[in-house]
Structures are given as structure tokens and as C-alpha cells.
N, C-alpha and C positions, 0 to 999 in steps of 0.2 A: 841682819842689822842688830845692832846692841840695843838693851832698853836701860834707861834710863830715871827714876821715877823724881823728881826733884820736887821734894815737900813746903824746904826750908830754902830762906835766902841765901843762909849759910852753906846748905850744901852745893849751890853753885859756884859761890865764893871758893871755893877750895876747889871747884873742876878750873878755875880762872886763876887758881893761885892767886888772889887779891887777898889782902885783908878783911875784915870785919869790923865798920864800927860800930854798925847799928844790929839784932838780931834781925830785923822786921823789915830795914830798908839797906838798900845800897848803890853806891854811884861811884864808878871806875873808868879810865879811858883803854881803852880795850889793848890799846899798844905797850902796856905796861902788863899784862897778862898773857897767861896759856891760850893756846885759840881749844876750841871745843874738840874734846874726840871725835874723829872721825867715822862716818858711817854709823852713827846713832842717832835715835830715837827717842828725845829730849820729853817728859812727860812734866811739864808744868802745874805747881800747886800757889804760882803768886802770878803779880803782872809783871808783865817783863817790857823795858822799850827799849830798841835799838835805833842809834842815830848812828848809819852806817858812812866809815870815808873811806872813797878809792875803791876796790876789789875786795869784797872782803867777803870770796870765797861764797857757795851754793848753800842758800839755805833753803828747807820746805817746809810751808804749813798748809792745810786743807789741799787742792789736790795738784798745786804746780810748782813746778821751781825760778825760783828769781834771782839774778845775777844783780848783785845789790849794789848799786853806784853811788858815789859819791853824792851826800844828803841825801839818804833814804833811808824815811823811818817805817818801822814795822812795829806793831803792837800784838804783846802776846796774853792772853789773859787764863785765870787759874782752869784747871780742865783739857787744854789746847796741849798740842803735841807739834814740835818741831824738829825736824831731821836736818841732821850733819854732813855734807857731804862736800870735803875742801881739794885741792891740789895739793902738792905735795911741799909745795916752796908759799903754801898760804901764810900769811903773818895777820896776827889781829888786828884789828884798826877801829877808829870811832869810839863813841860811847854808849854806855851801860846803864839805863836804869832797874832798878830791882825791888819793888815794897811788896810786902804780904796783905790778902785780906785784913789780917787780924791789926794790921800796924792804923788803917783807918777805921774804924770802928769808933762809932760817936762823933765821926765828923762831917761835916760838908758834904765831901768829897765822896763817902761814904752811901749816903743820898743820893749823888747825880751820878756814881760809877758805870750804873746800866745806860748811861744816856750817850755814854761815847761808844757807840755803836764800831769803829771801827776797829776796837779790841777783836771784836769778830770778823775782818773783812780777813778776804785771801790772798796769799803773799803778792800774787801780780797786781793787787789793786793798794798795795804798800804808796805812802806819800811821798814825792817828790818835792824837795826843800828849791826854792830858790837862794840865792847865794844871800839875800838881807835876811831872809827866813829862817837859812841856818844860824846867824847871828844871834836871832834873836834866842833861839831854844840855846845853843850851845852857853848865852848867859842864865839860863835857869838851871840849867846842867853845875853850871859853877857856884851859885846860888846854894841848890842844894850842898853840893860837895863842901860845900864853909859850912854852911848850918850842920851839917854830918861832923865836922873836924872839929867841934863845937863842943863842950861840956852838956851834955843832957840836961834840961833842966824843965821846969812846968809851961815852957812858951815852945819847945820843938819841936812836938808832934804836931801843934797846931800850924806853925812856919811852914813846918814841912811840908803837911797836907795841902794847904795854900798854895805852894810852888806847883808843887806838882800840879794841883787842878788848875791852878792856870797855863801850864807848861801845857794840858790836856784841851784846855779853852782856844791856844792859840793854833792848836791842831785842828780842830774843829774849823777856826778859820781858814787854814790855809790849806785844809779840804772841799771847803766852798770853794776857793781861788782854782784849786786843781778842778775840778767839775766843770767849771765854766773852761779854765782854761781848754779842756777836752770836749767843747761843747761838739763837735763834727763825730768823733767816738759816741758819744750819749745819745744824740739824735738817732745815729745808727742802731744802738741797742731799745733807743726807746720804738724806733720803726718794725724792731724785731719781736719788740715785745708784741705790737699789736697784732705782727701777722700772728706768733703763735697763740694770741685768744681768741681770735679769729678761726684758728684749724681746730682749738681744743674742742669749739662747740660747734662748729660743722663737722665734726667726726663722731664718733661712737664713745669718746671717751669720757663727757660727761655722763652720759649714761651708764657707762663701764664704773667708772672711778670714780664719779659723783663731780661734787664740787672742787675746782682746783686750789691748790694753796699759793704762797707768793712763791715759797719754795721752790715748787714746782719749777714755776718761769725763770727763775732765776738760775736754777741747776741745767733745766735747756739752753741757757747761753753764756754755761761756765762762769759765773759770778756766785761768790755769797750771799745768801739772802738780805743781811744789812745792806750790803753795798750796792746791793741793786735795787732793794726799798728807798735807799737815801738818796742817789741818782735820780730814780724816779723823781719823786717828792722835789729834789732840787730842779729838775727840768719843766716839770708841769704844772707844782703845786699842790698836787693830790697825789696820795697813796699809792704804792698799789696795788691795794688792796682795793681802796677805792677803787679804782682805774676797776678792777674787775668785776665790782659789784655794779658800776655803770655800765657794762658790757653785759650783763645777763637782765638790770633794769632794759635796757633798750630792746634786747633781743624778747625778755616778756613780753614787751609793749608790741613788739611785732606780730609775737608768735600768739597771743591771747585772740587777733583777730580772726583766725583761724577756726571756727565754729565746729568743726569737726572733730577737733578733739578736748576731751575736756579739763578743765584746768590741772585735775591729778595730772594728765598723761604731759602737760605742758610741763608743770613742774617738775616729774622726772627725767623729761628731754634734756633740762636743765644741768641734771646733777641733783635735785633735791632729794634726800632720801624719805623727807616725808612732806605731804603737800601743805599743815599749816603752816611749817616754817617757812616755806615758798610766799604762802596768802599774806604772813609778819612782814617779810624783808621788802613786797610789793606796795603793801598799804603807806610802809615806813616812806618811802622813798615818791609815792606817786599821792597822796593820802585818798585811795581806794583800793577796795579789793582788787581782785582780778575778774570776778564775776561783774559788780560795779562799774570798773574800768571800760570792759565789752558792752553794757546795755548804752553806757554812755556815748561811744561810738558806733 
């Protein structure tokens, strides 16, 4: 498969045969362009969003493939790598957003960028638009594209930035909308979450591997790490990270009653690799030691 390294807004711009109005940002309808070469290896250095219509052909990012239907948006951000893989009668469809780090820088938007977590999810966990939904983005898409077609002047970076963050804001919403909407899917994932913290520390693996990360649980049931942090948090309330530091609070509180062994050997059963950080995260959460905690019952 080909690689691809794309730094600049511009250099996508010319894989898309599109023009150029802005160096830093861009916004095109994709049926007025090249579709991408096939069987590469797209290495992203900006954010990229696609508001995908109709068939528009196999894209991949992190480790599955998605057949992108009509209103489905995918979020690509600088770092990420997505592969090409079309049919032979593909034709481009939808629309194209494109801005560079450097194009925010001093703004807003610039600040909350890390906070939309779904730049990071994986393509199967891509948004589905409902059809008022679509509406609403495909008028910020146009929004943009008049401000772009616009004389540059001291008010359009800041416009622009604006749009876009709320184009990003109203995703955020209708990420919430999707979550519930799948709320029978999430129950599922969250019932699997607990069996697997469940097995982690009735097996040998805390003690093998230490302490789990979210990571972890999230790659045992093929999700991205955000997107299975965020589900969580949406379904429960809490973390979960939380969610896992409750399960090792509880199972202390179990396993401290156990006089036989002593609190080092509890806190390594755990995963700890050293026992005062064990004695820190007990007191935090229970306000006694572990030694404390046992005289007291």
C-alpha cells in the first residue's frame, strides 16, 4: 500500500483537485473533486471532517473498516492515519472540512480542541446524522464556505474558528443523542466491561501486569479508548477509570479482612507495585489506612 504523508492543507487540496482559498483551512463538496487514490495510506498533519452521502466508498482508521452511509461523519485529527480502499465505479460524494493546527492558535477553539474526544474514536464508532441533524451541520458547512469565498480580513479567523467550534459543539450533541440512542449496545458493553474487571483481578494478571489501564478494557472489546471512556461516563456517570478504582477500593475492603496476609502482600495481589501507593489511594477513598481499616473491624 502507498504512503502518503500530508503536512499541509494544500497538499490534499491538489490530491482532490479542489482549489485553494485559504492556506490553513478548507471546505469543498466532494462531488466536485478527485476521489482519493486508491490503496493508500493517508498520514494526516491537520483535522480533517467528513460528512459522508450515499456510498462513498471503504475508508479505515485504527483497526476496522467502515462502509460510510449516507450522514456519516468521521473525525480525523493531526498524527492519525487513514487508508483508501474504493471500487472501481467509486465517485466522490459529501463534504470536506480541512483546517491546520496552526490556522487556530490564539483562539477559543484552540483551548477546547482536546476536549472533543471523538477526533480520537474509531471508524466503526463514526456519527450517524439524522436527517434534521444533517441540516443543521450541512448549514455550517455553508457558513464556512461564504466566509472562505470572502476577502480575508481582521474578523475571519475569528468567524471561522467560531463556526467550526460550534459545528464541533453540535457534534458533541448529537453524540449524546447517538449513546442513548444505542443505549441496549452500551448496557452490553458496559455488562462486559465489568465481567472483564472482574477476571482481571481473579487471575494472575494483576499481579503479572500490575495495575490495569482503561486502555486495557477498552482494546479487550475493540473500542477506542475515548470512546469507551465517554460511553462509560455517559451510561453511569463515572469514569472509567473511576469504575476501576471502585473495584480494587471494594476488593481491598474485602481482602484486608484476611489476617493472614499482610497489607504488602494484599497490595501486590492488587497490582501495586509498591505498597505505600496502595496505603495513598486506600486512605484517599475510605479516610483510613489499611492497617486502621482491619483493627476497626
Amino acid at each position: 500500500m502507498d504512503q502518503l504523508k500530508l503536512e499541509h492543507v494544500t497538499q490534499y487540496n491538489q490530491l482532490k483537485g479542489v482549489g485553494t482559498q485559504h492556506p490553513l483551512v478548507s471546505i469543498f463538496d466532494n462531488s466536485n473533486s478527485n476521489p482519493l487514490p486508491n490503496n493508500t495510506r493517508l498520514h494526516f498533519g491537520f483535522y480533517a471532517i467528513f460528512l459522508k452521502a450515499g456510498n462513498c466508498g471503504e475508508l479505515k482508521y485504527g483497526r476496522n473498516n467502515y462502509d460510510y452511509d449516507d450522514g456519516t461523519m468521521v473525525f480525523v485529527a493531526p498524527g492519525q492515519v487513514l487508508e483508501v480502499s474504493n471500487t472501481d465505479n467509486y465517485k466522490s460524494t459529501g463534504l470536506t472540512l480541512l483546517f491546520h493546527p496552526d490556522f487556530i492558535k490564539g483562539t477559543a477553539l484552540f483551548k477546547n480542541i482536546n476536549q472533543y474526544s471523538f477526533f480520537s474514536y474509531d471508524s466503526h464508532e463514526a456519527l450517524h446524522l439524522s436527517l434534521k441533524e444533517q441540516e443543521i451541520i450541512k448549514d455550517l458547512f455553508n457558513k464556512l464556505e461564504y466566509e472562505l469565498s470572502q476577502s480575508i480580513d481582521k474578523h475571519s479567523k475569528n468567524i471561522i474558528s467560531n463556526t467550526i467550534e460550534l459545528l464541533l459543539n453540535h457534534c458533541v450533541r448529537f453524540y449524546d443523542r447517538q449513546f442513548i440512542t444505542r443505549e441496549n449496545i452500551n448496557s452490553d458493553i458496559l455488562s462486559k466491561f465489568e465481567n472483564c474487571l472482574n477476571d482481571y483481578f481473579q487471575s494472575q494478571n494483576a499481579q503479572d501486569s500490575g495495575l490495569p489501564s482503561v486502555g486495557y478494557f477498552a482494546d479487550l472489546l475493540h473500542l477506542s479508548p475515548n470512546y469507551f471512556g465517554d460511553l462509560i461516563k455517559k451510561e453511569t456517570g463515572k469514569s472509567a477509570q473511576e469504575h476501576i478504582q471502585l473495584k480494587l477500593i471494594n476488593l481491598a475492603k474485602e481482602r484486608i479482612f484476611d489476617t493472614e496476609k499482610s497489607v504488602s502482600q494484599i497490595a501486590f495481589e492488587l497490582g501495586f507495585k509498591y505498597p505505600q501507593h496502595f496505603n495513598r489511594m486506600f486512605k484517599k477513598n475510605t479516610g483510613y489506612t489499611p492497617i486502621e481499616y482491619r483493627n476497626l473491624n
